[in-house]
C-alpha positions in Angstrom: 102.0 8.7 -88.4 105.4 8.9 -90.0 108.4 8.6 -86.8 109.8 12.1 -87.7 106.3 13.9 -87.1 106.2 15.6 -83.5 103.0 13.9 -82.1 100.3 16.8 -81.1 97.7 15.5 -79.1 94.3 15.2 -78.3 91.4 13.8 -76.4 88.2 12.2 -78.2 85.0 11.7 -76.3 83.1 9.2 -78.1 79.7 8.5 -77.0 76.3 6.3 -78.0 74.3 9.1 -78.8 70.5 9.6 -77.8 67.5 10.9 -79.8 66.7 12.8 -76.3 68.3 16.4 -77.1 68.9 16.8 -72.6 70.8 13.6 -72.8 72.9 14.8 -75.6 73.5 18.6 -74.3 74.4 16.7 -71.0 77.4 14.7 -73.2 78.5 17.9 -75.1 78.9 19.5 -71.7 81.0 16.8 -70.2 84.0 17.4 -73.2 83.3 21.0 -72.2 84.0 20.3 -68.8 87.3 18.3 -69.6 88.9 20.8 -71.8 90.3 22.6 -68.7 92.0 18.9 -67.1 93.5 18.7 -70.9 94.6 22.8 -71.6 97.6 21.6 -73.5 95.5 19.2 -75.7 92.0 19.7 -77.8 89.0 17.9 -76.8 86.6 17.0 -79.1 83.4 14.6 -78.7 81.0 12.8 -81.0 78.2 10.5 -81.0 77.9 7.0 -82.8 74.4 7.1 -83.7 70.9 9.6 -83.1 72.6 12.7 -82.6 75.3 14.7 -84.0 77.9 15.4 -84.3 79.2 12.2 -85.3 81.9 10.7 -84.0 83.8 11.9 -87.7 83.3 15.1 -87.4 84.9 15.7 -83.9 88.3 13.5 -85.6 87.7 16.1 -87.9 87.7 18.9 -86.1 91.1 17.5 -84.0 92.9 17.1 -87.6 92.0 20.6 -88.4 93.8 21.7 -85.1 96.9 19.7 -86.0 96.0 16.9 -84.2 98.0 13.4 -85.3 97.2 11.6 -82.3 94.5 10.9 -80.7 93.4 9.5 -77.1 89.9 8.4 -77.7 88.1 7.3 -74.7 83.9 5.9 -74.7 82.0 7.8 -73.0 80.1 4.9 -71.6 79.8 3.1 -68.4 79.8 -0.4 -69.4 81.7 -2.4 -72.0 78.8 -3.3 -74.4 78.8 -4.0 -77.9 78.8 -0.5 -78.8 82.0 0.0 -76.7 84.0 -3.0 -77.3 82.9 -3.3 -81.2 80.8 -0.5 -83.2 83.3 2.9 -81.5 86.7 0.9 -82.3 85.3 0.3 -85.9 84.7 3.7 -86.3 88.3 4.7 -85.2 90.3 2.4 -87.2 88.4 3.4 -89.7 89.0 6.9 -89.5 92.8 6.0 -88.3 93.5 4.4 -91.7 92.1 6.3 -94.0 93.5 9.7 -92.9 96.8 8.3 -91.1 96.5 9.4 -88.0 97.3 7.7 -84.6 94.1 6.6 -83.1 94.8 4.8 -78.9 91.3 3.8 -77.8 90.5 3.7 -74.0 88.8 1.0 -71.5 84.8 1.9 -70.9 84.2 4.3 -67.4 83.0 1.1 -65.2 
């Protein structure tokens, strides 16, 4: 992000994903539920594998709200391989090829 840009803000729930559609409605209404704690910032969520939407298209959706950075956080309890490997992959990714600001949190437990 270029140091004369005003950062805008927001929050990315990144979780594993499930091919169980209760599991995954359950996720989707956790970012629903934090988007009141954040009201100055979008939330967004996304799912690393068996469900969508990816975690891609919820960095997508935060860049099409003006979002240039973004506090991602795993939306897991433990710090598996999926947390500490596979989600951070996916971020830098995404950080470097559309130059954005990508801070990735510490697991829930």
């Amino acid at each position: 992000m270029p140091h004369d840009t005003e950062p805008k803000y927001g929050v990315m729930i990144c979780g594993h994903g499930s091919r169980s559609k209760s599991a995954v409605a359950e996720f989707a209404v956790l970012a629903e539920k934090l988007t009141p704690v954040f009201p100055d910032w979008p939330v967004e969520y996304g799912y690393l594998e068996f469900a969508t939407p990816v975690i891609k298209d919820g960095l997508d959706r935060l860049r099409e709200q003006g979002v240039n950075h973004v506090l991602a956080v795993p939306g897991m309890l433990f710090a598996a391989g999926h947390a500490k490997n596979d989600i951070p992959s996916v971020l830098n990714t995404y950080s470097a090829q559309h130059g954005i600001t990508i801070q990735y949190g510490r697991e829930l437990a």
